[in-house]
N, C-alpha and C positions, 0 to 999 in steps of 0.2 A: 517416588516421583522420578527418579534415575533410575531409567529403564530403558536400555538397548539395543534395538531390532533393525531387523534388516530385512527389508523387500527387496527382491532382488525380479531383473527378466531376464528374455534372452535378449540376443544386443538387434532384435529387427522386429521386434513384437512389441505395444503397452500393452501391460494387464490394465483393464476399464479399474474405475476407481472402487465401485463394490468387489471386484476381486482381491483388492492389496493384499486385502489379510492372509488370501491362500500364498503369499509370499514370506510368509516372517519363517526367520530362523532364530536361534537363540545366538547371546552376546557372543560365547567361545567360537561360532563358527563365522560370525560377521566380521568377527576380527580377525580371524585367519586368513579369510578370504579375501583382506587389503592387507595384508601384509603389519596389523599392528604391534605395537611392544605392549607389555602386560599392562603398562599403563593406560591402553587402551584409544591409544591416538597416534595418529598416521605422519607420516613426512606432507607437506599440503605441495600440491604441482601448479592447482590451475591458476592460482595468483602469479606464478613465479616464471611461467610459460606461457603468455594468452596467447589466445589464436589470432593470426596476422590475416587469413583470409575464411572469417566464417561462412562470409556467401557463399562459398565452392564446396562447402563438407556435403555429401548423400543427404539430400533430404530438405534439402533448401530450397525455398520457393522464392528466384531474382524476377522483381520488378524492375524490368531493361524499355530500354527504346523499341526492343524488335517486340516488348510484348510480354506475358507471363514465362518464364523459364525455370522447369523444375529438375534440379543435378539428380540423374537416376540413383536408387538404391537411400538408405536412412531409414528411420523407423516405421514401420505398419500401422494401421489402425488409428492415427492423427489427422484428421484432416484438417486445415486449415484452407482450404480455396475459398472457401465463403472472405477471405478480408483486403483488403484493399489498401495497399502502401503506396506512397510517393517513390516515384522512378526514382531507382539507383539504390533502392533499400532490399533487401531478403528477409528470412523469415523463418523462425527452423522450430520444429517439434523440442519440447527438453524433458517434459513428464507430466506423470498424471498421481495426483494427490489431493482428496477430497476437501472440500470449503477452504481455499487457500483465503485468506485475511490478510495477510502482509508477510512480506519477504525481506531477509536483511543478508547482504553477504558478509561472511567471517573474513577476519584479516588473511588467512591461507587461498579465500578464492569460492569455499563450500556453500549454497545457497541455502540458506535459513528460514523455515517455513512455519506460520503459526496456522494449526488446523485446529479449531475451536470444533466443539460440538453445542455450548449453549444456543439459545433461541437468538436469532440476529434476523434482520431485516432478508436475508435467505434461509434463512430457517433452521442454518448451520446445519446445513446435510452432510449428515455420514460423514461429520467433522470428524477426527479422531483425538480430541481434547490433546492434542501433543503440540509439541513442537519438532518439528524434523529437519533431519538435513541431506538436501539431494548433492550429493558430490559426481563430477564429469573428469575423475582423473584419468581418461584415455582420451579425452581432447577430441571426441567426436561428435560433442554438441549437444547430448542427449546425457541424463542421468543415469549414471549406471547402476543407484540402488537408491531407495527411499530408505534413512534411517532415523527411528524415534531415539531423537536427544532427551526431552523432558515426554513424561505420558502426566494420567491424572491433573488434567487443564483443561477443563471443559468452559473456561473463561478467559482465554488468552486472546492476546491480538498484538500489545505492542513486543516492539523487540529492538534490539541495539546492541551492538559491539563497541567500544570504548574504554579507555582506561586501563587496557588488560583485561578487559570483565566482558562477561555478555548481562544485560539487563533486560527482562521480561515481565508480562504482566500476569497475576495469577487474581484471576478476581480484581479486589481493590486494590491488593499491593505489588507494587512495582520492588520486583528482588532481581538481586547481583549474585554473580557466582566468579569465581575470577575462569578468564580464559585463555589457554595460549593458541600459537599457532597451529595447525592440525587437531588438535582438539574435536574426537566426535563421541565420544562422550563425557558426563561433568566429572572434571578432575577434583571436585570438592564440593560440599553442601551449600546450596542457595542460602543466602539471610535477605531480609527484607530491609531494603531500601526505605523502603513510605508504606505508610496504610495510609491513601485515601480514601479518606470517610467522611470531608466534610458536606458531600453531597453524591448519594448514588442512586441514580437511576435505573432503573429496573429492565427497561429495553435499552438506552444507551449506554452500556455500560463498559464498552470497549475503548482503551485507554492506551494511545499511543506516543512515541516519546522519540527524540532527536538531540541531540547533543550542538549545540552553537560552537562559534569559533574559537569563543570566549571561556568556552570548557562549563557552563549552565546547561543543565537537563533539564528540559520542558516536557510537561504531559499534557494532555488532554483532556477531558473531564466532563462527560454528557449533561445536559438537562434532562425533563421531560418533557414532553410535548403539550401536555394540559396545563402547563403551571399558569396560573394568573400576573397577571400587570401589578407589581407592588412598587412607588417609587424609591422606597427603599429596602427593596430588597435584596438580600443577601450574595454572595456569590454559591454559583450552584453550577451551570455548565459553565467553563470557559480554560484559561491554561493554569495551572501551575508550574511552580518553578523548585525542582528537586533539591532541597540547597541544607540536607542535612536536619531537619526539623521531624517531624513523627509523620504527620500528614500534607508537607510541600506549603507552598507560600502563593496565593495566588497572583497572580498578571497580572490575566486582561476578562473579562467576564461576560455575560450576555452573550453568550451562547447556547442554541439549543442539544448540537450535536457536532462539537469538533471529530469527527472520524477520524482526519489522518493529521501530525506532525512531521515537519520534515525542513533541515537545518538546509540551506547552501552556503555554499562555498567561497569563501575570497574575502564577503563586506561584514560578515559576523550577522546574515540576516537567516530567522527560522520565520517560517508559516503554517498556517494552518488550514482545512481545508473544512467547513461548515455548513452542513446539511441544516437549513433554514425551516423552518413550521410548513408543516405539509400543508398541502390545498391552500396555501396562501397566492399563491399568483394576483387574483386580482385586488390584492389588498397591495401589494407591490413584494411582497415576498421574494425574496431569491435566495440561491445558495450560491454561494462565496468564497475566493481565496484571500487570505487577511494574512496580513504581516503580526507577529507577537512582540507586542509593544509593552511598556508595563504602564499600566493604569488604564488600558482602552478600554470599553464599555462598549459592545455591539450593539445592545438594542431589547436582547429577547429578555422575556418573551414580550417585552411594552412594542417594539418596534422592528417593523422590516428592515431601516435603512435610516441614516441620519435627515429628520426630521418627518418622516413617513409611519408615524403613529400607524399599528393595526385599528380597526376598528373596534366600537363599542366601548373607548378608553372615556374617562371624565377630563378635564381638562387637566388638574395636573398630575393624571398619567401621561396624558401626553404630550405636557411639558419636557419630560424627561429625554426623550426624542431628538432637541436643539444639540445635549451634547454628545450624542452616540458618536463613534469614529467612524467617517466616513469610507465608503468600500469602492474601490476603481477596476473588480475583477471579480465577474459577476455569471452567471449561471440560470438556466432556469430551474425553477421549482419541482422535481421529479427525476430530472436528470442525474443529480446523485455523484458530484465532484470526489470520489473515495480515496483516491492515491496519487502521490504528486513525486515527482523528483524533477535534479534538473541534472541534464547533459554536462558532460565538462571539457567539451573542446574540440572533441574527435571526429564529429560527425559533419560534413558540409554544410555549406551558407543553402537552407535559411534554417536550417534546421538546431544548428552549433548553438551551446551556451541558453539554451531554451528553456522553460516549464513546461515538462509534461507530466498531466494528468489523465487517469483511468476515471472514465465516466462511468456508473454501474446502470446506468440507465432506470428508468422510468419503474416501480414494483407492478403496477397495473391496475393500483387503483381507480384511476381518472380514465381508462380506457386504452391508455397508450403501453402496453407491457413491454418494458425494455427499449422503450422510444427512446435516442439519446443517446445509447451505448455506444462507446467510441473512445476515444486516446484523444486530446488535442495538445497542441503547442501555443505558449503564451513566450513572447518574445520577454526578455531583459533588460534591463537600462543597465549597461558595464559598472556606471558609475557608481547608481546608488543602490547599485544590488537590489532593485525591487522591478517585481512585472511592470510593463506597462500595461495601462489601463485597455480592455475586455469587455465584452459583455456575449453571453452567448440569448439571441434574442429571437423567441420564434420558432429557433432554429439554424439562426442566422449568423454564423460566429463574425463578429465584428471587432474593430480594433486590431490588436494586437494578436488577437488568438485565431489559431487554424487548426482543422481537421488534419489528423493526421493519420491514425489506423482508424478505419472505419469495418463495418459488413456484419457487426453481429444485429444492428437494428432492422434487421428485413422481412418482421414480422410471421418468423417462424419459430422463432424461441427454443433455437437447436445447439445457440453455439457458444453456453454460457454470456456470463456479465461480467466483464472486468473488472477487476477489485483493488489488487496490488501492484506495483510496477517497480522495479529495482534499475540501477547499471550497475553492471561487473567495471572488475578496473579495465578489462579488455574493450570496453565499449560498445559492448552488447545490452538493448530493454529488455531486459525479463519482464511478461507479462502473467498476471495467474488468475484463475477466477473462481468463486465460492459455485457456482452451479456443475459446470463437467467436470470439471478438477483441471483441466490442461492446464499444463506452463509452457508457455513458448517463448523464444527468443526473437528480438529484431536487429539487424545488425546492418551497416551502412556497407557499400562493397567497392566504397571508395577509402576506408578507414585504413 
């Protein structure tokens, strides 16, 4: 499972994502080629140097007052003009890596990629069951090599730096390996953290995690989509809490498909991001950002929403309904809320101290393929660290929330689906998406 490769390009060309492979070299010359010690890890730059003005590097695409403006020269073969940013934001190529799932950056700066190949809601194309890491230590904006940290992970998705350790998902269990700074490949054997097994689902079975203020590790944990209304029934999708036990301790429950985890910063609050029962809309269905509470009870599969019993329930199934925890940041059904972070400071009013989430838009069953796809922002309450209340309705993002990168829904189905989103400490969004493979970057050019 510790295995070290290295794609490399030239520094004004991407190789497309079925090419990687004609990239690899073996571990002795990836490591010569950054300069590493035999221990097999590098001095790290880009944490300890950000870049002060990304919008000006070759290759950037500024969103100004006079209009689109692109800095001549950066890399080939990326295109990005199809998307659409708020004035005063740029936009910049970084690489190309097949079914990106989730991104995490390492404490050196390194960006963190989980490419799954099992079966996912994309079909996990030409995933490469690893985990990689695209390192930019020439500070020109773009990766200068794709390298496999973990292979043989054809069921990955979560990932976390913490502790000294990096912690990932292989299958059901969530394992630790400890990690230092520069660090590119594992300086020591994984052990496993958890095996969860108290309930696995067969399509959702992507399992992702976030670390609280408080020092609790939360994961994830799918339903399935067919399960029946029991009013007592078991937990089965919803969070756990990593806290030293064999299989984690559960939460909050009545979930069908938590996708994404993700902790912010300051009030000790983490979230979760919940892909709701397909084709429900007119039952009131929606997908949902949820605060992880312990003892909450979402609803699934008895109910959409507190006290919005699904249909065909008997009456005390849908009793159960009165006490679900109520949801103030809300989604439609198909749009597919998959990845969430929050801002931390850098970026201008209104955008500062924000939620953003990667919409992966619509699969295409109801007609609309990719309808949806988009980035939004959901505004913060300072105080109590939680969204304010949202709904995206229609189409119509209302509330608190706004559009924020737009342009892959224009029904040509050319420009991948958003998946993951990260910030660097430099205060750059990394964006990635499981269909082209690109990862691009967004960066403010007032930062």
């Amino acid at each position: 499972m510790h295995e070290a490769e290295q794609m490399t390009r030239s520094p004004k060309q991407w190789p497309d994502a079925g090419a990687l492979s004609a990239f690899t070299c073996a571990v002795a010359l990836a490591c010569s080629d950054h300069g590493s010690s035999a221990k097999g890890f590098v001095d790290a730059t880009v944490g300890s140097t950000p870049l002060t003005h990304p919008c000006d590097l070759p290759g950037s695409i500024q969103f100004t007052s006079r209009g689109v403006v692109v800095v001549p020269g950066g890399p080939s073969g990326a295109d990005l003009s199809y998307l659409h940013l708020p004035q005063g934001f740029c936009v910049h190529p970084y690489g190309v890596i097949a079914n990106v799932r989730q991104m995490r950056f390492a404490p050196g700066g390194e960006l963190f990629v989980s490419s799954p190949s099992r079966g996912t809601t994309s079909g996990g194309l030409n995933g490469h069951a690893a985990i990689v890491l695209m390192p930019d230590d020439n500070h020109d904006g773009t990766a200068d090599a794709i390298l496999t940290f973990l292979s043989d992970l054809p069921s990955t998705q979560g990932l976390l730096f913490a502790n000294d350790r990096l912690y990932y998902q292989d299958s059901t269990r969530i394992m630790s390996m400890p990690y230092q700074l520069g660090d590119r490949v594992p300086r020591a054997p994984a052990t496993a953290m958890a095996n969860i097994t108290i309930f696995q689902a067969t399509e959702h079975w992507p399992k992702t995690l976030d670390i609280s203020d408080d020092g609790t590790i939360y994961v994830g944990n799918g339903g399935d989509q067919d399960e029946v209304c029991d009013p007592t029934r078991p937990f089965r999708g919803g969070i756990l809490e990593l806290d030293g036990s064999e299989g984690g301790t559960p939460v909050a429950k009545g979930l069908r498909n938590p996708i994404d985890v993700r902790c912010a910063r300051g009030n000790d609050r983490c979230f979760a991001l919940e892909l709701g029962l397909d084709h429900s809309a007119s039952e009131g269905g929606r997908e949902k950002l949820i605060p992880i509470r312990q003892g909450d009870d979402w609803g699934f599969p008895c109910c959409a929403t507190q006290n919005v019993p699904f249909e065909g329930l008997d009456e005390a199934e849908a009793a159960v309904c009165a006490d679900v925890a109520p949801d103030a940041d809300t989604f439609l059904i198909g749009d597919t809320p998959f990845g969430i972070e929050f801002e931390q400071g850098r970026w201008p009013a209104p955008w500062k101290k924000e939620a953003f989430i990667a919409m992966h838009g619509a699969a295409g069953g109801d007609g609309r393929p990719w309808a949806g796809a988009r980035i939004v922002a959901i505004a913060m309450d300072p105080t109590t660290g939680l969204p304010l209340p949202s709904a995206d309705a229609l189409g119509a993002d209302t509330g608190a929330m706004t559009d924020f990168a737009t342009g892959w829904d224009d029904g040509t189905l050319e420009h991948g689906r958003p998946t993951a989103i990260a910030f660097s400490d430099d205060g750059r969004l990394f964006v990635g998406d499981d269909q082209k493979g690109v990862i691009f970057w967004i960066a403010a050019m007032t930062q």
